[in-house]
TILUM-969163 format. One line per field, with one value per residue (C-alpha): residue number from 1; y, z negated, x. Coordinates in Angstrom, 2 decimals. Example, Ala and Ser with C-alpha at 12.3 -4.5 7.8 and 13.67 -1.06 7.14 Angstrom:
# residues 2
pos <- (1, 2)
Y <- (-4.50, -1.06)
Z <- (-7.80, -7.14)
X <- (12.30, 13.67)
//
This chain:
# residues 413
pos <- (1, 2, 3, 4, 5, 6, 7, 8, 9, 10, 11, 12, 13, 14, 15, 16, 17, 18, 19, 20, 21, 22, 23, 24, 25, 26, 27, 28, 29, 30, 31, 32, 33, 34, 35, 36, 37, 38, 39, 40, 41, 42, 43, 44, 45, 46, 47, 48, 49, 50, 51, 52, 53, 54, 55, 56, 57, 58, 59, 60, 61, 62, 63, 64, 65, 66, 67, 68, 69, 70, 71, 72, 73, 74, 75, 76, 77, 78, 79, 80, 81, 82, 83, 84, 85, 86, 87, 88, 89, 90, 91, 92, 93, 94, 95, 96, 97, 98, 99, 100, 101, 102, 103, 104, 105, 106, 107, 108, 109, 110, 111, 112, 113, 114, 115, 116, 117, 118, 119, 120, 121, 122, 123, 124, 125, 126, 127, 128, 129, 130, 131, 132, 133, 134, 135, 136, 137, 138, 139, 140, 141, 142, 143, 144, 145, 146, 147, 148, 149, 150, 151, 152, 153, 154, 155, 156, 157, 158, 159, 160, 161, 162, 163, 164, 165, 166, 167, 168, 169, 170, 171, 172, 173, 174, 175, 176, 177, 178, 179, 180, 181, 182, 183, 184, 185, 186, 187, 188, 189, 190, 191, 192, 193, 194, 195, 196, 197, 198, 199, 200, 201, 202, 203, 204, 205, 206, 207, 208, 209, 210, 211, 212, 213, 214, 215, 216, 217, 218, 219, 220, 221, 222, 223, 224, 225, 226, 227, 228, 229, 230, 231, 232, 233, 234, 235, 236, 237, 238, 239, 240, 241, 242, 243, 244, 245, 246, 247, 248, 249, 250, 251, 252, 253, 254, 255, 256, 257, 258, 259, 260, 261, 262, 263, 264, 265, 266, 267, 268, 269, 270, 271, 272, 273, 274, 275, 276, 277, 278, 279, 280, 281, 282, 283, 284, 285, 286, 287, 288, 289, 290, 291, 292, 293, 294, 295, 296, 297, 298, 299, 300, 301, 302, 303, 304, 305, 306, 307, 308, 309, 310, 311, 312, 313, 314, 315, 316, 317, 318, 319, 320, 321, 322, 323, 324, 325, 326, 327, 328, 329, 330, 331, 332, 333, 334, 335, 336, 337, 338, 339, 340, 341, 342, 343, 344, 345, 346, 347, 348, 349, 350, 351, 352, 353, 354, 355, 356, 357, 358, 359, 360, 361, 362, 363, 364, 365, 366, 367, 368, 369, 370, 371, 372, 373, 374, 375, 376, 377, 378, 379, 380, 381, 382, 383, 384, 385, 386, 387, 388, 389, 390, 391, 392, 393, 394, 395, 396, 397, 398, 399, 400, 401, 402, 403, 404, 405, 406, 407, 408, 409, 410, 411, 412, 413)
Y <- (86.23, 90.07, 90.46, 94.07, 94.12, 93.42, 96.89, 97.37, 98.78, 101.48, 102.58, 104.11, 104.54, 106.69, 107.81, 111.16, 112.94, 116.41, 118.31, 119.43, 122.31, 121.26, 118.04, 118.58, 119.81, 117.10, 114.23, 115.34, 115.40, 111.58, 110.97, 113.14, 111.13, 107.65, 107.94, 109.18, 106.29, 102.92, 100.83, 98.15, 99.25, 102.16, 100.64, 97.63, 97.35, 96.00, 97.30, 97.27, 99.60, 96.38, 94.26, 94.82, 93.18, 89.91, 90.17, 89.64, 90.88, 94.75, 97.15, 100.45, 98.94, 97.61, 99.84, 101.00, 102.13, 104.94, 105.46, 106.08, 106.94, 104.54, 105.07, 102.82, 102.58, 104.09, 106.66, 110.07, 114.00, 115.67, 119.40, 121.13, 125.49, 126.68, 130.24, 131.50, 132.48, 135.89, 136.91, 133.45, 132.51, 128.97, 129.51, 127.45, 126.60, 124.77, 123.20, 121.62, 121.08, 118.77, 117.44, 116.13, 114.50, 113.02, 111.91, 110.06, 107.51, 108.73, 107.67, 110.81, 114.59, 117.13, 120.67, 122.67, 124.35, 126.82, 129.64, 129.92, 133.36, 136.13, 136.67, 132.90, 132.76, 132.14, 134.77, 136.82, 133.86, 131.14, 129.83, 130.94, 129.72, 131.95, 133.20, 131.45, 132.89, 130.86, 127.96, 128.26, 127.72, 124.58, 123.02, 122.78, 121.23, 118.57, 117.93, 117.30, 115.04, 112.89, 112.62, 111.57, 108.54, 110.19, 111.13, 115.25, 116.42, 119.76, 120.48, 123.40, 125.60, 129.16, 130.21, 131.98, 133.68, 132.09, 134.59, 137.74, 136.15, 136.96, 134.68, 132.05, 132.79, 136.49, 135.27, 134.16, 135.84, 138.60, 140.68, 144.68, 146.11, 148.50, 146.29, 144.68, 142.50, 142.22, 141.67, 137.95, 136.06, 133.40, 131.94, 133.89, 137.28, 134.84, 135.53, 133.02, 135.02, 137.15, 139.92, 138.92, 141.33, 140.06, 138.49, 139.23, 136.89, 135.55, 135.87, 132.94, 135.09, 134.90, 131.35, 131.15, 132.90, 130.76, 127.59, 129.26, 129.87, 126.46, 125.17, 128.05, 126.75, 123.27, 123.24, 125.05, 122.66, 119.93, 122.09, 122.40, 118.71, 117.82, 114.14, 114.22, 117.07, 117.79, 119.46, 121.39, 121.39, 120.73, 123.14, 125.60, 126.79, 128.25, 124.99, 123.35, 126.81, 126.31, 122.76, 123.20, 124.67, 126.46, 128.66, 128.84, 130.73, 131.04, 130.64, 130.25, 127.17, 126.99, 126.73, 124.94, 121.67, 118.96, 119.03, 122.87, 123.20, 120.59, 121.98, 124.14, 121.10, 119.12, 121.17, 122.37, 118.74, 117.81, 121.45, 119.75, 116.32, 118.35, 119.62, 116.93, 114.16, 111.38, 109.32, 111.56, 111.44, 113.95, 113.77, 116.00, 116.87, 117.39, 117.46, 114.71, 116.31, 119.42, 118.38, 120.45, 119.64, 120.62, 121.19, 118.66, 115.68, 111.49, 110.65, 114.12, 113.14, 109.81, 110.99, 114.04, 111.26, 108.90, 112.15, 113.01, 109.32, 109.25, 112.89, 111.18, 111.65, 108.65, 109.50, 111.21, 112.53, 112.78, 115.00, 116.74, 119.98, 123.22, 125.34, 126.70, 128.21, 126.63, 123.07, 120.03, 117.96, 114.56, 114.59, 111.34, 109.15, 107.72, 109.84, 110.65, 107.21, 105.70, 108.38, 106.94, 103.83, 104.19, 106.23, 103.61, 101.40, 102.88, 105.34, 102.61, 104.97, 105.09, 107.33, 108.35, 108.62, 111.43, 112.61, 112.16, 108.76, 109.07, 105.54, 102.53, 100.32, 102.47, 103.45, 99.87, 98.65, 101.37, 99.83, 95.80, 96.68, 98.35, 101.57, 103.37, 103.06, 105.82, 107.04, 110.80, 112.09, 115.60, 116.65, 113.47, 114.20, 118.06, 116.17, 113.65, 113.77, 110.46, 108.96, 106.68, 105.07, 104.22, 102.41, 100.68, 99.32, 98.93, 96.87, 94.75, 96.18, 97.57, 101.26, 102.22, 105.24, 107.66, 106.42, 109.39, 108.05, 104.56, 103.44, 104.81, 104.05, 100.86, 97.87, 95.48, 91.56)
Z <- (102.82, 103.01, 106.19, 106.62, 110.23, 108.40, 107.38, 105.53, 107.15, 105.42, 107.48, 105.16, 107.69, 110.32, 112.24, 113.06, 109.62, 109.81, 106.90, 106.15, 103.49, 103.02, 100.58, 99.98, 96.22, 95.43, 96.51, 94.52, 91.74, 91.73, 92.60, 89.79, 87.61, 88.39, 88.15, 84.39, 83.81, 81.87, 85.20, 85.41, 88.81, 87.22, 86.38, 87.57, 90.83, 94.10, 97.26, 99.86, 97.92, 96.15, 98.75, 97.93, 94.81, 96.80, 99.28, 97.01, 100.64, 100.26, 98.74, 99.08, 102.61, 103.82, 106.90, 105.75, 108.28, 107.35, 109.53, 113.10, 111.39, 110.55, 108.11, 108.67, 104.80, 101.40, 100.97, 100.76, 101.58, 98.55, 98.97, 97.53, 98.14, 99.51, 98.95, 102.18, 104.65, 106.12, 106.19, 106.34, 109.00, 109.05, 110.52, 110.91, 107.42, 107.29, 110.29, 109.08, 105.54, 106.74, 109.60, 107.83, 105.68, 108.67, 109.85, 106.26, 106.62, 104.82, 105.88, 105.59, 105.28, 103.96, 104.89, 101.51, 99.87, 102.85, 102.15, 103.89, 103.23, 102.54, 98.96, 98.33, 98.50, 95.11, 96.06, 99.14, 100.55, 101.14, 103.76, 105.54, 108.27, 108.12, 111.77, 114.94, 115.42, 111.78, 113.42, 116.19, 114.20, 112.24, 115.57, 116.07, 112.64, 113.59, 116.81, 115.30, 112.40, 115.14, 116.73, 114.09, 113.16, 110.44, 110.06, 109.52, 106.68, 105.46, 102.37, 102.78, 99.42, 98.18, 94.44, 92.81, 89.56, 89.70, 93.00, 94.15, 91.87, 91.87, 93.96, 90.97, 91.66, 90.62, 87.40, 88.31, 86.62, 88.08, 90.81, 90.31, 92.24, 92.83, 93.72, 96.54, 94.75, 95.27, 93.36, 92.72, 92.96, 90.46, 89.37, 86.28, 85.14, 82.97, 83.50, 83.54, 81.15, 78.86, 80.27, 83.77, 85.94, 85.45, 88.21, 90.23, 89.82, 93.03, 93.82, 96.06, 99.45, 97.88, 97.44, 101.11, 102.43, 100.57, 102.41, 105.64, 105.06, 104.44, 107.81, 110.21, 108.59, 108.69, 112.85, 113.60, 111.56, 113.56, 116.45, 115.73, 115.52, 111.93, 111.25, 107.67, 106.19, 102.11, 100.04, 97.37, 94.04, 91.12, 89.47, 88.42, 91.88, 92.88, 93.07, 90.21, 88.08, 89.06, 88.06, 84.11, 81.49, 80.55, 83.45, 84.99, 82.55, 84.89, 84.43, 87.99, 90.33, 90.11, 86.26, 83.21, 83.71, 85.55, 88.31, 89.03, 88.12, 91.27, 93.41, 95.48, 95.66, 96.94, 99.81, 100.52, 101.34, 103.18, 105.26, 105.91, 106.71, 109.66, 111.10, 110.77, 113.55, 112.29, 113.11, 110.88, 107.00, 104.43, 100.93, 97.59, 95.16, 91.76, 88.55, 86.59, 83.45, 81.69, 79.28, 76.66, 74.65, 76.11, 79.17, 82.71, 81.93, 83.44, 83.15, 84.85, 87.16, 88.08, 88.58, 91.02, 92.89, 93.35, 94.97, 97.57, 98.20, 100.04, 101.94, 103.66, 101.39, 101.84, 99.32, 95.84, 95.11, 91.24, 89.64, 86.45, 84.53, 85.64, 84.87, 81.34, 80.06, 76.46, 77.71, 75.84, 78.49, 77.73, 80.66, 81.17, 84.14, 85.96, 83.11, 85.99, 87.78, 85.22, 86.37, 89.89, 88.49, 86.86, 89.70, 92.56, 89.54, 88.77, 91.74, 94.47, 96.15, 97.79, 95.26, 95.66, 92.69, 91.91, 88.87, 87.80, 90.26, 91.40, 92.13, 94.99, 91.93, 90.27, 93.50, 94.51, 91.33, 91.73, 94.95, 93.87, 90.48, 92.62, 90.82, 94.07, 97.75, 98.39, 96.36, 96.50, 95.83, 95.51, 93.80, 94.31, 98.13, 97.62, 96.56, 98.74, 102.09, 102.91, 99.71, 102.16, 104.34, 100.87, 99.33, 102.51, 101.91, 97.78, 98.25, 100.76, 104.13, 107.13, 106.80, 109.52, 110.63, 113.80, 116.78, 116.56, 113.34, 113.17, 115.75, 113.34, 110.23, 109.98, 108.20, 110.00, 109.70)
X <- (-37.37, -38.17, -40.33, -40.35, -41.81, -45.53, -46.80, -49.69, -52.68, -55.46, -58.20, -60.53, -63.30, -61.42, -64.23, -65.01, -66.24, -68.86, -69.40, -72.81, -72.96, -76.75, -76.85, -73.15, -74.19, -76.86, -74.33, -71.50, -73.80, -73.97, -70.74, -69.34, -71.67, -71.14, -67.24, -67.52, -70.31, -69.39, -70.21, -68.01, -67.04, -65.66, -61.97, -60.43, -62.19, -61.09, -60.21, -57.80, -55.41, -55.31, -53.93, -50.31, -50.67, -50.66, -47.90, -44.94, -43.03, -44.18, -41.69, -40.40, -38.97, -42.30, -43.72, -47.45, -50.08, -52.53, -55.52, -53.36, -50.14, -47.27, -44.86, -41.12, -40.83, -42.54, -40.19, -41.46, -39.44, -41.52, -42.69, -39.86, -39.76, -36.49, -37.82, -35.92, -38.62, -39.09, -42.56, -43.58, -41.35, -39.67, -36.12, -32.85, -32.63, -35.48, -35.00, -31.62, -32.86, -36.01, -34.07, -31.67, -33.92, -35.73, -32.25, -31.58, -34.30, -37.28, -40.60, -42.52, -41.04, -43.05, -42.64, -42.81, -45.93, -46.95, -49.24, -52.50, -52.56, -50.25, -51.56, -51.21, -47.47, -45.43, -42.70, -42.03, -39.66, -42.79, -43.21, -46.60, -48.93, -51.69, -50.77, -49.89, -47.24, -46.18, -46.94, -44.53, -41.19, -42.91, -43.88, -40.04, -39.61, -42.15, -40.95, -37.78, -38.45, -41.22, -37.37, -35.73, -38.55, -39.75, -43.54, -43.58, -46.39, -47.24, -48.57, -51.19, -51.37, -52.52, -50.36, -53.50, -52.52, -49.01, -48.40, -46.41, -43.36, -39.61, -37.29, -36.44, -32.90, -33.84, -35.19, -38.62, -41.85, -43.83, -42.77, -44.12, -46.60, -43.75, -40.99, -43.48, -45.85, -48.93, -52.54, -53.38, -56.82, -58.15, -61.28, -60.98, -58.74, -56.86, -53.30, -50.81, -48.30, -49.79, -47.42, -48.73, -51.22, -54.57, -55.34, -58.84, -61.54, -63.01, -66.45, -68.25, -67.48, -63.83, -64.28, -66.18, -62.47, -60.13, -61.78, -61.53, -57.94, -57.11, -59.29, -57.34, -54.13, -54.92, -55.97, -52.49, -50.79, -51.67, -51.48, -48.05, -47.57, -47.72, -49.14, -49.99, -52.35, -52.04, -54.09, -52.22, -54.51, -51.75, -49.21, -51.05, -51.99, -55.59, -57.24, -55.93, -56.78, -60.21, -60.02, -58.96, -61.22, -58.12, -57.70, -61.31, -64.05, -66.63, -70.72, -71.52, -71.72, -67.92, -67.46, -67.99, -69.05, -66.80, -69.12, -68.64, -64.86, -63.95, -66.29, -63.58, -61.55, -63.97, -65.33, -62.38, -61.19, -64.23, -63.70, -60.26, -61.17, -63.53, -60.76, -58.17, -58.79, -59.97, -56.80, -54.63, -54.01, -55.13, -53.51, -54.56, -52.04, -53.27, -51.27, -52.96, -52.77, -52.18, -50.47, -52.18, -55.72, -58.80, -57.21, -57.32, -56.63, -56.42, -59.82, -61.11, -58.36, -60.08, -63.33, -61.79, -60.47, -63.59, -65.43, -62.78, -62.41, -65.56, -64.88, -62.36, -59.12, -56.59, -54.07, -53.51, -50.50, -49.68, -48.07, -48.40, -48.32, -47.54, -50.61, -49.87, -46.63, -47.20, -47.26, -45.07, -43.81, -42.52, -39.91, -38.54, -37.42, -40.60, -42.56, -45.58, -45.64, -48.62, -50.81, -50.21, -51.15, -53.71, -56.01, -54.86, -56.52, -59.79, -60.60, -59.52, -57.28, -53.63, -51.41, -48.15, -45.97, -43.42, -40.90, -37.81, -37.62, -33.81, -32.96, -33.74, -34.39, -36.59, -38.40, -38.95, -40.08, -42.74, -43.89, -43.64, -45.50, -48.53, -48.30, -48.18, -48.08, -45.67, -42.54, -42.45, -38.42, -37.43, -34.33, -32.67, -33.05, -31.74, -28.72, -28.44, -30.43, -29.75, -30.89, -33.44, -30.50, -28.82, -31.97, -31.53, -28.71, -28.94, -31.65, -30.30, -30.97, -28.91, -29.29, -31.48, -28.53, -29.15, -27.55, -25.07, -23.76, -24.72, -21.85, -19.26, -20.66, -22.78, -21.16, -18.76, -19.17)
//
């Protein structure tokens, strides 16, 4: 018998953190080292992301607690751009679009990649929250998905060298200076396209800014509400350029070796986790590969998330890709789900596994094997928003519906 009322509980030390700037280098030095060392505690260890392994009861239904958060089921609203916002501005469309979601059963809903800075949007239709007055229409969104029994999320992000872009609908690719784009920062004036702008290389009071960006947008967030705090660092975005050799050239304290190249990541987690209470989640997506030689890769990926275990990161969310044009993809149902597994393996830390997973099935299997603790869905929930309340009932369970609907529509005996 399924006994979905017992939820799985992560604490992962939530007490208050501080982040000191001073001895922030010199510890990241060994932490960088030990996860790349042959130590057997490098792979294979355990730890309480373990402990769903043993309860043959946990599945994509099972409740899981994260510090003071708790999620009804695994099922995860990914981040997915609507590229609709004016100025920034959330508005009625994403209001219904995330409601809804909320409404269909998922777990968690995340509120799209939202800029923490004007320059950091992907087109001129991001959504933004580098004001307050941003964070006013989101703090109805949250309110609304709280509502609904769904935990709202925002995923905090700045677009780097892949900014000031056409709507995709438009055709994508750069937007010109003259048509209202704008100049794009990187950690290197390595364009993404080789027809692209160069984009300006940031210098460490750049870098100093950046941070600051995301720990302004971060406090209004949960401000506004929001319950779950990610970090955006895959997809070719600023921090993920700064990550791969491919995209970040530099010779300072922020290139070259792996230590340097995760550097931004890293304190810009820890300058997260200090303004995130301590009873709320903070997630970092990264793309756990680049896909192309030389480039980031699953074992760099590993060792990134041993060092933001201990800043106070709960969950990685992997994806893949995204950084170079040139990349071979092998695209293929459930195609990013081993990286999940294999970093909950080795780094001892709740993942969340995304692409191409379209089915309950699939989604639970994902769950029951231990490859991840959360199922992140996308396009499958642009076409169907209620894709949660139908897992609920493929794999075995009265859909959970709204009261408005559930008096009509729930199954008769």
């Amino acid at each position: 018998m399924n006994n979905r009322s017992r939820g799985t509980a992560y604490n992962n030390g939530a007490v208050p953190f501080s982040f000191s700037p001073a001895g922030f280098t010199s510890s990241l030095r060994s932490r960088l080292s030990d996860t790349m060392s042959d130590s057997p505690h490098a792979a294979g260890c355990r730890s309480a992301v373990s402990d769903d392994r043993n309860l043959p009861d946990t599945d994509l239904l099972t409740p899981l607690t994260i510090r003071g958060v708790t999620f009804r089921n695994r099922i995860v609203v990914s981040p997915m751009c609507q590229y609709c916002a004016a100025n920034g501005m959330a508005d009625d469309w994403h209001l219904v679009h995330l409601g809804s979601r909320a409404a269909g059963g998922a777990g968690l809903v995340f509120v799209e990649a939202t800029a923490v800075a004007p320059e950091g949007r992907i087109t001129p239709g991001d959504l933004g929250i580098w004001s307050d007055a941003h964070a006013e229409p989101l703090a109805r969104i949250a309110a609304f998905v709280t509502r609904m029994g769904a935990v709202p999320g925002i995923q905090l992000a700045h677009a780097g060298r892949k900014a000031s872009c056409r709507l995709p609908w438009e055709g994508g690719g750069q937007l010109a200076l003259a048509a209202g784009g704008w100049n794009t920062l990187a950690p290197s004036a390595v364009p993404f396209a080789e027809t692209d702008r160069p984009p300006t290389a940031l210098d460490e009071a750049g870098i100093r800014a950046v941070i600051e960006h995301f720990k302004a947008a971060a406090t209004r967030a949960v401000k506004a509400g929001f319950r779950v705090i990610e970090l955006h660092a895959a997809h070719g975005y600023l921090m993920h350029e700064f990550l791969s050799p491919l995209s970040n050239r530099r010779t300072d304290r922020y290139g070259g070796s792996l230590e340097n190249r995760t550097r931004i990541v890293l304190e810009t987690a820890a300058a997260l986790r200090a303004v995130v209470p301590p009873e709320l989640p903070l997630f970092v997506r990264i793309s756990a590969t680049d896909w192309v030689e030389g480039g980031w890769d699953l074992p760099q990926s590993v060792a990134l998330a041993k060092a933001l275990k201990p800043l106070g990161v709960d969950l990685i969310d992997c994806s893949s890709g995204a950084l170079v044009p040139s990349a071979k993809i092998p695209v293929g149902k459930g195609y990013q789900v081993p990286f999940a597994d294999t970093i909950r393996e080795q780094a001892c830390i709740m993942t969340g596994a995304v692409g191409l997973i379209t089915d309950a099935h699939q989604a639970d299997e994902v769950v029951t094997s231990g490859s991840a603790d959360l199922v992140f869905i996308a396009r499958e929930m642009m076409r169907e928003p209620y894709w949660a309340l139908k897992a609920q009932q493929a794999l075995n369970q009265e859909p959970s519906w709204p009261t408005q609907y559930g008096y009509a529509v729930k199954r008769r005996t």
